[in-house]
C-alpha positions in Angstrom: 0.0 0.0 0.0 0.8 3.7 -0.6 1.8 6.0 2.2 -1.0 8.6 0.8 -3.6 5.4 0.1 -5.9 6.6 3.4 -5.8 10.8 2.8 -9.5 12.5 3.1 -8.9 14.2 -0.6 -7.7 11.5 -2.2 -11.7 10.1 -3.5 -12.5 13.6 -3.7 -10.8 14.2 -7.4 -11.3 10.8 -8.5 -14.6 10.3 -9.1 -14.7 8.1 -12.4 -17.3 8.3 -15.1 -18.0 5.8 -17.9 -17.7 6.9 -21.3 -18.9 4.0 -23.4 -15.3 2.8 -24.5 -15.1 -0.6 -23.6 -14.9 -0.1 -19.8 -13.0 3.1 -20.5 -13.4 5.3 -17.6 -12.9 9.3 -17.7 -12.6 10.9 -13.8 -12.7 14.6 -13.0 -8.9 14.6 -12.8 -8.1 13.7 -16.4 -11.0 16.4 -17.3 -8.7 18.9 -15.4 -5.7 17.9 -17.0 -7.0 17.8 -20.6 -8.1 21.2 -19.5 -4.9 22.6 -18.1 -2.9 21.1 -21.7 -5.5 22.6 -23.7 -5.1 26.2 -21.9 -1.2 26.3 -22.0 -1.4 25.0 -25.7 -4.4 28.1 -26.2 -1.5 30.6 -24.2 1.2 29.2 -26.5 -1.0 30.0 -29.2 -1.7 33.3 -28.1 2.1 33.5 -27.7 2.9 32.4 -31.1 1.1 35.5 -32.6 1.9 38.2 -30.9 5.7 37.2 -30.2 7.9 40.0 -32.2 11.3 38.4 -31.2 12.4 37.6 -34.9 15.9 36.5 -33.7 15.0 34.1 -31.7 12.3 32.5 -33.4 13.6 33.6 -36.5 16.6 31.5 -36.0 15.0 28.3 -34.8 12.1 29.2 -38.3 15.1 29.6 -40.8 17.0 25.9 -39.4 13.3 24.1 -40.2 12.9 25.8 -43.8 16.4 25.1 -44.8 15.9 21.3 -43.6 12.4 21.0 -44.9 14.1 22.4 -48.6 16.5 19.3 -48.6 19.7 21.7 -47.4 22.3 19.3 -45.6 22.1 19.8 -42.2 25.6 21.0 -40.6 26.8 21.6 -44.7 24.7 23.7 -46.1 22.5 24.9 -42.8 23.6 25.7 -39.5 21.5 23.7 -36.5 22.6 25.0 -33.1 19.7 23.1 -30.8 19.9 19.4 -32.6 18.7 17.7 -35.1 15.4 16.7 -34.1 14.4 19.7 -32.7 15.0 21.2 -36.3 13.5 17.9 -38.0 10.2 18.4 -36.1 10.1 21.9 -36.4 10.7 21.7 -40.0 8.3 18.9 -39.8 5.2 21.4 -38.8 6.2 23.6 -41.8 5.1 20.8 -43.8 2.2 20.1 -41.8 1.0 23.7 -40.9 2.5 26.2 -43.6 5.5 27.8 -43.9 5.0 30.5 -41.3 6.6 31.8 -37.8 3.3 30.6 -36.0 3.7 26.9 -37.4 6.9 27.0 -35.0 4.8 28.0 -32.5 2.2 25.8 -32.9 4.0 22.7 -33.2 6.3 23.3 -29.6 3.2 24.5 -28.0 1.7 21.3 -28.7 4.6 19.5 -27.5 4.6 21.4 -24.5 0.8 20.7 -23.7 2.2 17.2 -24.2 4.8 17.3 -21.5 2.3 18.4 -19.1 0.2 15.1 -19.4 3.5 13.6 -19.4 5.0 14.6 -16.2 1.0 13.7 -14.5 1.5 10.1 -15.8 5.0 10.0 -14.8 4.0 11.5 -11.6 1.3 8.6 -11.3 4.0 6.5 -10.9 4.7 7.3 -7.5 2.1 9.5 -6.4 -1.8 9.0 -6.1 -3.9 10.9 -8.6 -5.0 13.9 -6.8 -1.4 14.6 -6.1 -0.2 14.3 -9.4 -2.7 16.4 -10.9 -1.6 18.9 -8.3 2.5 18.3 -9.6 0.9 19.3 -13.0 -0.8 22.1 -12.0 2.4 23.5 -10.2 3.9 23.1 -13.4 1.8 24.8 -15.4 1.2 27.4 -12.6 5.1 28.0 -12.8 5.2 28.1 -16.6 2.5 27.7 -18.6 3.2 28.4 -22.1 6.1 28.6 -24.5 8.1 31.8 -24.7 10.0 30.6 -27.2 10.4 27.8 -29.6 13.7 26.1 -28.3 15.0 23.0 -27.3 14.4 22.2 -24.4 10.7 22.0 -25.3 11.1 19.6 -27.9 13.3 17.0 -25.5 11.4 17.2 -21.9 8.7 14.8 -23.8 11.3 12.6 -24.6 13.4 12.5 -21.0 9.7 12.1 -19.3 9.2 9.1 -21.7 12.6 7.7 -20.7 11.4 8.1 -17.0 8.4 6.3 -17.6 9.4 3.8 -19.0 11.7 2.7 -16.7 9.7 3.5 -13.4 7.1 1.1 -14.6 9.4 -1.8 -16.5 9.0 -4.2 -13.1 5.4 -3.7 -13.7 5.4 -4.6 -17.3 5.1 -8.3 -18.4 8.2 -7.1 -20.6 11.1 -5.2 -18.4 13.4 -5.6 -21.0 11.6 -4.0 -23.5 10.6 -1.2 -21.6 14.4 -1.1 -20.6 15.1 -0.8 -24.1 12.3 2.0 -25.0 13.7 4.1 -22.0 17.2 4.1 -23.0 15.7 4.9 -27.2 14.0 7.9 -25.6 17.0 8.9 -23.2 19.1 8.8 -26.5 16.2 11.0 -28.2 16.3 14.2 -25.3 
């Protein structure tokens, strides 16, 4: 049993409801944390548009249009943050357009990702309640992107890494999960 199994709050946030998905139950906590990635993925929006820093994001929007137009990375185009970073960047210029706010978009998204990410990470060790609360301190202490680096692009990655390998002596297949946390390590 878990030291926080017998709090008062802990049924408080937990309440589950059924929604028709073969015994796939939604509680009040997941609808706060869908609601807190959706809001920091609304401000990173926000962000995304009115941002006039055009070094900055300038820089990280010219390394994802010279990759996307088939320029050889570290050749012909300078990538200071890595390789992915500018892959996937250059990867929501296909997706969204080439514009400044598809940068935006795309890291805003992953950063609405790493929220649920650290909460199921957090589930790992914590009860529910508490690490809806870990993700709301979170997103309390930063909840948008300011700008399109990074650091964004690998916390996903590193809380993957993590998760994987807090729950591999749970898994039916440790040494799998072994192997997807080191992949994921590798990828932050």
């Amino acid at each position: 049993g878990s030291l926080y199994m017998n709090l008062p709050y802990q049924g408080r946030l937990s309440k589950r409801f059924s929604l028709g998905l073969g015994g796939q139950t939604f509680s009040v906590v997941d609808g706060l944390l869908a609601s807190l990635c959706v809001v920091s993925f609304a401000f990173s929006w926000v962000e995304s548009c009115v941002n006039l820093d055009s070094h900055h994001w300038g820089l990280m929007y010219l390394q994802a249009l010279d990759l996307k137009q088939g320029l050889i990375p570290h050749k012909e185009v300078v990538i200071f943050y890595g390789y992915l970073t500018t892959w996937l960047q250059s990867l929501s210029l296909m997706l969204l357009g080439e514009r400044l706010l598809s940068i935006g978009l795309m890291t805003g998204l992953v950063y609405a990702l790493s929220i649920a990410l650290f909460y199921y990470l957090c589930q790992s060790f914590l009860p529910k309640s508490l690490s809806f609360l870990a993700a709301l301190l979170m997103f309390l202490l930063h909840a948008y992107i300011i700008s399109p680096w990074a650091n964004y692009f690998t916390y996903p990655f590193l809380l993957a890494s993590l998760i994987f390998c807090l729950n591999r002596d749970r898994s039916r297949y440790p040494a799998q999960l072994t192997l997807l946390s080191g992949v994921f390590a590798g990828l932050a």
